[in-house]
N, C-alpha and C positions, 0 to 999 in steps of 0.2 A: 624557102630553104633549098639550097644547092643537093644536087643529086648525092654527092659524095658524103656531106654531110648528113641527109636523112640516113642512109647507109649506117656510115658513122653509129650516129645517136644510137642506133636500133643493134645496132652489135657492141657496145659501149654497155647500154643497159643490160642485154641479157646477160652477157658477161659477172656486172654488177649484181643483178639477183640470182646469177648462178653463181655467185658465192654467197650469196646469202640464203638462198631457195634453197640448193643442190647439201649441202650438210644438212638440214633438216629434214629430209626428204628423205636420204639417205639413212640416219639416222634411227626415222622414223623405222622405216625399211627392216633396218637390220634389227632390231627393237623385237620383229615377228617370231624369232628362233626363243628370246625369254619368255615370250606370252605365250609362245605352243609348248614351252617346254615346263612352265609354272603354273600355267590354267589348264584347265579341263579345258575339249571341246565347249562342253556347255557351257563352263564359265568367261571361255573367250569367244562366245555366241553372243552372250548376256551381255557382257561391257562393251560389245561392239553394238548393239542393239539399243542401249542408251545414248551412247554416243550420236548414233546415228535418228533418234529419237529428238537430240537437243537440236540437231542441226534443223531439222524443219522446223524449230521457233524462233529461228535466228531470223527466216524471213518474212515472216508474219509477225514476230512484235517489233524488229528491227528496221521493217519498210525499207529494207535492201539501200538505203540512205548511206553507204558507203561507197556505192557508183556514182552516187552522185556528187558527192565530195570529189570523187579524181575528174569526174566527166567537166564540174565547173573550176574547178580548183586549177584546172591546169589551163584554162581560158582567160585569155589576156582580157575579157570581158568584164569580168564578178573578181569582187573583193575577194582573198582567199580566208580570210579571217572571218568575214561575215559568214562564207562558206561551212567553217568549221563551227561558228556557232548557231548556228541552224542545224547542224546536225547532232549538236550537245542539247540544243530544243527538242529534237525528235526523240533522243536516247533515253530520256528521264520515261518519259509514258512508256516506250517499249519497255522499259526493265519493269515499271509497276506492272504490266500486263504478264510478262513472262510471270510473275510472282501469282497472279491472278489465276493462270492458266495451273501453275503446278500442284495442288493437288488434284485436279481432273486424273492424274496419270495415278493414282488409286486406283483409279478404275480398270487399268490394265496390269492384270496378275504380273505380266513376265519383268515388270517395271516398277511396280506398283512401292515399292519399297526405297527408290530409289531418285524419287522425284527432287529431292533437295540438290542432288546431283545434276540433274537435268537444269534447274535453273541457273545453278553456278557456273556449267560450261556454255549456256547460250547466253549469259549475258555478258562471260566472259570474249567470249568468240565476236558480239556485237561492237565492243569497247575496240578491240583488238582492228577486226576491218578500219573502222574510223579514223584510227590515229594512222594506223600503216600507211591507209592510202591517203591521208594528209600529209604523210612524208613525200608519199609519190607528188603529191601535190604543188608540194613548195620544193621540187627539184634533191630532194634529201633523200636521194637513193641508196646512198651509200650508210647513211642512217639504218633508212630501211633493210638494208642488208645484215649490218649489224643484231638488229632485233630481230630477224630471225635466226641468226646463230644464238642468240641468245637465249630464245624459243628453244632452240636444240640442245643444247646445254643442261637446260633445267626439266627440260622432257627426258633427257638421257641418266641424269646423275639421280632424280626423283624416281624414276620408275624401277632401278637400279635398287636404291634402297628401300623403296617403299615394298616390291615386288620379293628380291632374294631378303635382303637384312631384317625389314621389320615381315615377310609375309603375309601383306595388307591386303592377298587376293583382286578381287574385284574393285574392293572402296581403293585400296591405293592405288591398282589402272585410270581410276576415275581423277583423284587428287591429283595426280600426276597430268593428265590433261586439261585440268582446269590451271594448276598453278601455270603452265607452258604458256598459256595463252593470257594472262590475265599480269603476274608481272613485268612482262615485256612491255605489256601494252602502259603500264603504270612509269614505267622506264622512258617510254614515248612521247606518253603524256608531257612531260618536262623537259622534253630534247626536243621537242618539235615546238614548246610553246603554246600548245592547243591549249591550254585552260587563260592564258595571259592573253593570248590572242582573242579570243573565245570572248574575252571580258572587255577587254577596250575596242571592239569591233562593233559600228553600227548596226541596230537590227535589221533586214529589209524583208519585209511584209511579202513583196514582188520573188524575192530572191528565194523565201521559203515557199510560196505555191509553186516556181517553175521547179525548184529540186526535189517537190512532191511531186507534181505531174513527171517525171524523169525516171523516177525512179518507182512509182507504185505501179507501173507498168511489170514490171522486173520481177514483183511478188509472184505472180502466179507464174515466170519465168523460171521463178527459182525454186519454187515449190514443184513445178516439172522437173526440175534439173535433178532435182532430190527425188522423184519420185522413178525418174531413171538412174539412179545410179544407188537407191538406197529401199525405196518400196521393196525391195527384191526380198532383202531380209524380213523384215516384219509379213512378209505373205511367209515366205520357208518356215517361222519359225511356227506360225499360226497353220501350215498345213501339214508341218513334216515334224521335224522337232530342232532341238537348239544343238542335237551336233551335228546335225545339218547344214545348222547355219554359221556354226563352230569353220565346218570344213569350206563353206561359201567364202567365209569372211578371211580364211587364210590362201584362198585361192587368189581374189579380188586382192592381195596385196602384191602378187606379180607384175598385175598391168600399172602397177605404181613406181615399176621403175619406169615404164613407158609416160607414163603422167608428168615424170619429174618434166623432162622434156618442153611437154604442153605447158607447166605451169610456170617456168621458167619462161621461153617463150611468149606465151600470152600474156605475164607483168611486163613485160619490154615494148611489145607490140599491139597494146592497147593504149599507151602513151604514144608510139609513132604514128598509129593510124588516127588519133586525134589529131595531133600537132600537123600533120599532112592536110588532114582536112580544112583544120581551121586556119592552114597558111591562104595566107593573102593570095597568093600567085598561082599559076595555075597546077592543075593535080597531076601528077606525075602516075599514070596508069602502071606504068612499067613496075613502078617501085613495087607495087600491089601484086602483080603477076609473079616478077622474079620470086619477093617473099614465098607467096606459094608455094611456087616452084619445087625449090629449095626445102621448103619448110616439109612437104608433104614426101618429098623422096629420102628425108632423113629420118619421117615414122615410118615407115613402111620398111624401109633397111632392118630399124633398130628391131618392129617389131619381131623378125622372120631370125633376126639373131638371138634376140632370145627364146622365143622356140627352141633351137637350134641347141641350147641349152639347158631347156627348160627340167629335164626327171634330171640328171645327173646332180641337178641344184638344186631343185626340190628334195634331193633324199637329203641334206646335209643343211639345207635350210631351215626347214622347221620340225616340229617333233616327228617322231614316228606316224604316232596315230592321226597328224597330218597330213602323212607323203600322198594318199589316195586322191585328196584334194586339185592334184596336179591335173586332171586330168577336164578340170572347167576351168584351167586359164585358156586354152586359144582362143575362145568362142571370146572373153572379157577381153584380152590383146586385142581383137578385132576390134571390137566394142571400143576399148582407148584409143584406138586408132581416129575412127571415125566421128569420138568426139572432140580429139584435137580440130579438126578439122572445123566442126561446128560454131568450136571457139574462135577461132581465127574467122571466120564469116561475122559471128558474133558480134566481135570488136570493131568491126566497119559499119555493122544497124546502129552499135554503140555513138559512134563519131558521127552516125549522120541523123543522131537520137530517132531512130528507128524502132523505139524499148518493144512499140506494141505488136511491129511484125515480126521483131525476134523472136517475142514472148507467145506471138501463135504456132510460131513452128516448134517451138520445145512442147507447147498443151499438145499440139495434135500426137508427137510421138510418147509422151506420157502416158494419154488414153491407149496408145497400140500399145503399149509397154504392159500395162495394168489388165486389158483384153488377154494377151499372151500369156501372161503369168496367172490369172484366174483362172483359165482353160487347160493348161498346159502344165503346172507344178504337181496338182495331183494325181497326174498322168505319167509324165517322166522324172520327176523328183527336180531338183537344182538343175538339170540342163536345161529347162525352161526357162529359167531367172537366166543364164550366161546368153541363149538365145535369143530375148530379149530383147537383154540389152545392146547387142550387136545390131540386132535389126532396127530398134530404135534410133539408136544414136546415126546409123546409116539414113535413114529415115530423113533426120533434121539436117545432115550434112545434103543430102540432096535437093532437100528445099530452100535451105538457105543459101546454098551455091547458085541456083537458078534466080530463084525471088532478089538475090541482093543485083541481079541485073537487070534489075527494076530499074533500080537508083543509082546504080554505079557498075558501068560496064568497063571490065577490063579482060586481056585474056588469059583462057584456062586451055591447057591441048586437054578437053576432054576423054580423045582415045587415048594418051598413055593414062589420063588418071584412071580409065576404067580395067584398062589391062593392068596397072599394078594391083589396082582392088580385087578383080579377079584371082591373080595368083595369090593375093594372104587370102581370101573367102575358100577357094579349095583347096590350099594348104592345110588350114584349120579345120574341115569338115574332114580330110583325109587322114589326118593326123589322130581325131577323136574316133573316126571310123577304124583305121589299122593303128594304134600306140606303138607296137612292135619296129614301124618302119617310121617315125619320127626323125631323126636324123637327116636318113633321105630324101625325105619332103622337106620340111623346112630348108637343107643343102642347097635340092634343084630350085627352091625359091627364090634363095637369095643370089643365084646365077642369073636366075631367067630376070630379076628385077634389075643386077647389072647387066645383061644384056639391053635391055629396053632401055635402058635410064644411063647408058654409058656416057653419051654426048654433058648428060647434065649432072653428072659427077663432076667431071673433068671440070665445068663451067663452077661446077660447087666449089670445088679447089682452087681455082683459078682467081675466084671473087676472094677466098677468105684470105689467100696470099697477099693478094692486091690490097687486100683492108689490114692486113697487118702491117705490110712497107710501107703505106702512109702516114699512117699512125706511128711508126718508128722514124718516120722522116719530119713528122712534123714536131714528134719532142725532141727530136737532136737540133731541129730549127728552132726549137722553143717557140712554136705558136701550135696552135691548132684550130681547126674546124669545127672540132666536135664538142658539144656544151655538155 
């Protein structure tokens, strides 16, 4: 694939699931001012605390078997249909087990009542991975984009009514989350073909141990992954109380404008850093640097801008008795920063099926994650859980930057990434140390970061100019480059 072209592709797709990603996302976002404004603290502690309960079944009954669908599905290698039925072979036992697993959560008072809930959303969320990233698979992005607006739609119009109209509290946040994910994915089902395909596709015996060996690596990846970005709560609620974890969990929606970014992002550039790898010809180092480049001087920006914004918007973003909350996003900003990052390392262990050394660097910062917040919560309360996870996710991003030049050296200017990390790390700690002078700190950050990062602004803009005139030159010539 021609330089221009991988280019292309990768500004092509994110494009495409930023319109599909970015309204959801968005949505979800805005979604925070009804839930703080119609729950309790404690009751929007509680449904975020299920929610975030389903999610660690998804990768223990689910066997994370939807990396593996996009990892072989998009390999000129393996059938894609055999692919998708081997993953409809994996799904069956995971949903029996999820079903096996739900009353255990009896056993947990602050859930206990709520376990039928828990099963509907993890095995809605398991169906849901499968078929998406078999869109990804078969080149149907624009599909996939689709269902996730669609996702938004019925997340937005259900929570609307089940929340103000019928006043369904807690049960109708839950319904609401389960319907979002679960009839898109039903929508999918028959636009992608997965059940037709699924049925006239030969079995291969070979094709399902490699995409178990692939992906069961991933389980204890994604069980780290969760245990940094979600143990946080289930410690707060268990050392502190649930409007603690009320005011955690409304904090923790800030760095989700910063996330939209990474998740957009990272569905674009998880298919280019495949497709790059598995080309024939030789690997283009460059491609892999600039992306970086780029990629990490547009978090760092975004993050220090909203800072910059961050009480003026919090007092009109979400209820009252949430504004206090404001004051554990920079420490999670950081944190989103740093596991953009992670991801983007990620996606390159990903393409060069790297699953186990990825999956050791997420356990090692898990266990620092869990050490910190053991030690730490019932000492300083929820700043321990933001601390954390900052340092954590810092953590994985420093060992998967180093480690992946193991297997694949390309270059990084180390000193500007350490001096941009510098200025958001004392920003944030100055910020939570003086609140009164926020403005000013976050201001001279986002100077000092165009000072340093000038040359590669300019280069930022320069590239995206030059990828729009071609792309307008080449549909006025009616051809193109780009698939």
């Amino acid at each position: 694939m021609n330089k221009n072209k991988k280019y292309g592709l990768l500004f092509k797709n994110t494009l495409i699931f930023a319109i599909g990603s970015l309204g959801s996302k968005l949505i979800t976002f805005f979604l925070v001012p009804l839930y703080t404004n119609v729950l309790t603290k404690s009751e929007y502690g509680t449904a975020d605390l299920i929610s975030t309960i389903a999610n660690i079944m998804v990768p223990v009954c689910g066997l994370v078997i939807q990396d593996a669908v996009l990892r072989f599905g998009l390999s000129k290698d393996y059938n894609k249909a055999s692919v998708i039925k081997n993953a409809f072979i994996l799904f069956l036992p995971g949903a029996l087990l999820c079903l096996a697993i739900t009353p255990f959560f009896g056993l947990y008072p602050a859930v206990s009542e709520w376990g039928l809930y828990i099963f509907a959303i993890s095995i809605s969320t398991m169906l849901y991975n499968i078929v998406f990233n078999y869109a990804k698979a078969k080149d149907m992005n624009k599909l996939y984009a689709f269902g996730s607006i669609l996702s938004t739609l019925i997340l937005a119009i259900s929570n609307i009514l089940l929340l103000l109209v019928f006043k369904s509290g807690i049960q109708g946040y839950l319904i609401s989350n389960t319907l979002c994910l679960l009839l898109p994915s039903l929508v999918l089902l028959v636009a992608t073909k997965s059940i037709s395909d699924s049925l006239k596709a030969p079995y291969s015996k070979d094709l399902l141990v490699e995409m178990i060996k692939y992906s069961a690596p991933l389980i204890a990846n994604n069980l780290s992954w969760w245990i940094l970005s979600s143990s946080d709560k289930v410690m707060i609620e268990f050392f502190l109380s649930k409007d603690d974890l009320g005011l955690y969990t409304a904090a923790s929606k800030i760095p989700a404008l910063l996330s939209i970014v990474t998740t957009i992002f990272a569905s674009a550039w998880t298919i280019s850093s495949i497709k790059e790898y598995d080309d024939d010809g030789e690997k283009d180092k460059s491609f892999y640097s600039n992306v970086f480049k780029f990629f990490s001087l547009l978090m760092f920006s975004v993050a220090l801008a909203i800072l910059l914004v961050l009480k003026p918007f919090m007092s009109i973003y979400v209820g009252k008795e949430f504004f206090e909350s404001w004051v554990f996003v920079p420490f999670l900003i950081l944190g989103t920063v740093f596991y953009s990052f992670g991801s983007f390392f990620g996606a390159i262990f990903r393409a060069l099926k790297k699953n186990v050394s990825c999956t050791i660097t997420t356990v090692i910062a898990g266990i620092v994650n869990i050490v910190i917040n053991l030690l730490l919560i019932p000492v300083i309360g929820v700043f321990a859980a933001t601390l954390s996870t900052a340092i954590s996710y810092l953590l994985i991003d420093i060992i998967r930057m180093l480690y992946s030049r193991k297997f694949f050296k390309f270059e990084i200017d180390f000193i500007k990434f350490i001096i941009n990390s510098a200025i958001l790390i004392v920003a944030s700690i100055l910020i939570i140390l003086e609140p009164n002078f926020i403005y000013l700190i976050s201001g001279i950050g986002l100077v000092l970061i165009l000072i340093v990062n000038l040359k590669d602004y300019r280069g930022l803009v320069t590239f995206i100019i030059t990828i729009l005139k071609k792309r307008k030159i080449q549909v006025n010539g009616g051809e193109s480059d780009v698939e």
